[in-house]
N, C-alpha and C positions, 0 to 999 in steps of 0.2 A: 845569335844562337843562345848569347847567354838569357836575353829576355826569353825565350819562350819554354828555356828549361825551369827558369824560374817560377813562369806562369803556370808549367803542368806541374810543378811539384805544390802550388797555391793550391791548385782546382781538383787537385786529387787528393789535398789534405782535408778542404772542404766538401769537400764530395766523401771522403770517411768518415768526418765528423758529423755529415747530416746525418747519417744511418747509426750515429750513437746514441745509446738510454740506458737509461737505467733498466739494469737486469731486475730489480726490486719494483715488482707491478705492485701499485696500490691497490688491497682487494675492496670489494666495494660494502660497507657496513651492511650484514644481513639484516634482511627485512623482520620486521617486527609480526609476528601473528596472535591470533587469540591464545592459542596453546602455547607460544614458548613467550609468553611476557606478560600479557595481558590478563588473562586469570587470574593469575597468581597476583595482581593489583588489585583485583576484584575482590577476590578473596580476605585480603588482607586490611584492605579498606573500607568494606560494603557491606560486610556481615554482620551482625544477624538479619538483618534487614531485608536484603536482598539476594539473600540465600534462601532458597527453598529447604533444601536441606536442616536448615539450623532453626526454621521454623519462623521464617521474615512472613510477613503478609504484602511487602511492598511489592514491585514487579519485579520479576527474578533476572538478577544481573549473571546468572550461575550457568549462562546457555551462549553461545555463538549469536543467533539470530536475534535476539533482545537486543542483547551489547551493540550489535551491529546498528539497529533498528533508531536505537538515541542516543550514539556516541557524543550528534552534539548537543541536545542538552545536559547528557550529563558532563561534555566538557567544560562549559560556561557554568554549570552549576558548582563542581570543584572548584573553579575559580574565581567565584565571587567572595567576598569577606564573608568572616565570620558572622557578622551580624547581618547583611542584607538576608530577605525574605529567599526563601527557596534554595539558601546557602546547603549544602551537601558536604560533610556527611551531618547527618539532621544531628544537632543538638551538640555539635563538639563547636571544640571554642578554637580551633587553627586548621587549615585545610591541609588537606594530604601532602606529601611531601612535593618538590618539586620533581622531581628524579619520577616517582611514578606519575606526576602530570605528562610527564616528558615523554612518557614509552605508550601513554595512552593518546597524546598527539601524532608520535609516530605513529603508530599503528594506523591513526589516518590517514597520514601521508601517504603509508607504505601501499595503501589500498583495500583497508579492512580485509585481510587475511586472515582464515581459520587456520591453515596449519600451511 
């Protein structure tokens, strides 16, 4: 008798601990889009150049469907050194920071998102 009081108070302890967690859900890091990250990389990194606005002549990085069009050359472009050929942003001597390398690979990850 003693064994199987002892067995159902095992299997019922285990049996409430399988159904325990953490009240605390991990939320899952919101996606990256053109509008809430991305512009404003653009912006800040690619101007006058690539601003139509600001009076660039190169192709306008200043739209959804461009940026979309050659996110990867312009990622391999950002991230070549300063001195090889075709290095981006033309004519500076250190590449963008990392942190906005970072939000413009997310943004691919995330599945080139406008908004």
């Amino acid at each position: 008798m003693k064994k199987i009081f002892v067995f159902s108070v095992l299997a019922a302890t285990a049996l409430t601990l399988s159904y325990c967690s953490s009240s605390k859900k991990t939320a899952a890091a919101p996606k990256t889009t053109y509008e809430t990250g991305v512009a404003t990389v653009i912006m800040d990194n690619c101007a006058p150049c690539h601003i139509t606005s600001k009076g660039g002549r190169k192709k306008p990085y200043d739209n959804f469907v461009n940026l979309k069009t050659d996110i990867d050359d312009i990622l391999a472009r950002v991230q070549m050194a300063p001195t090889d050929r075709g290095f981006m942003p033309f004519r500076a001597t250190t590449r963008i920071s990392d942190s906005a390398i970072a939000v413009l690979k997310k943004w691919k990850a995330d599945g080139l998102l406008e908004k």
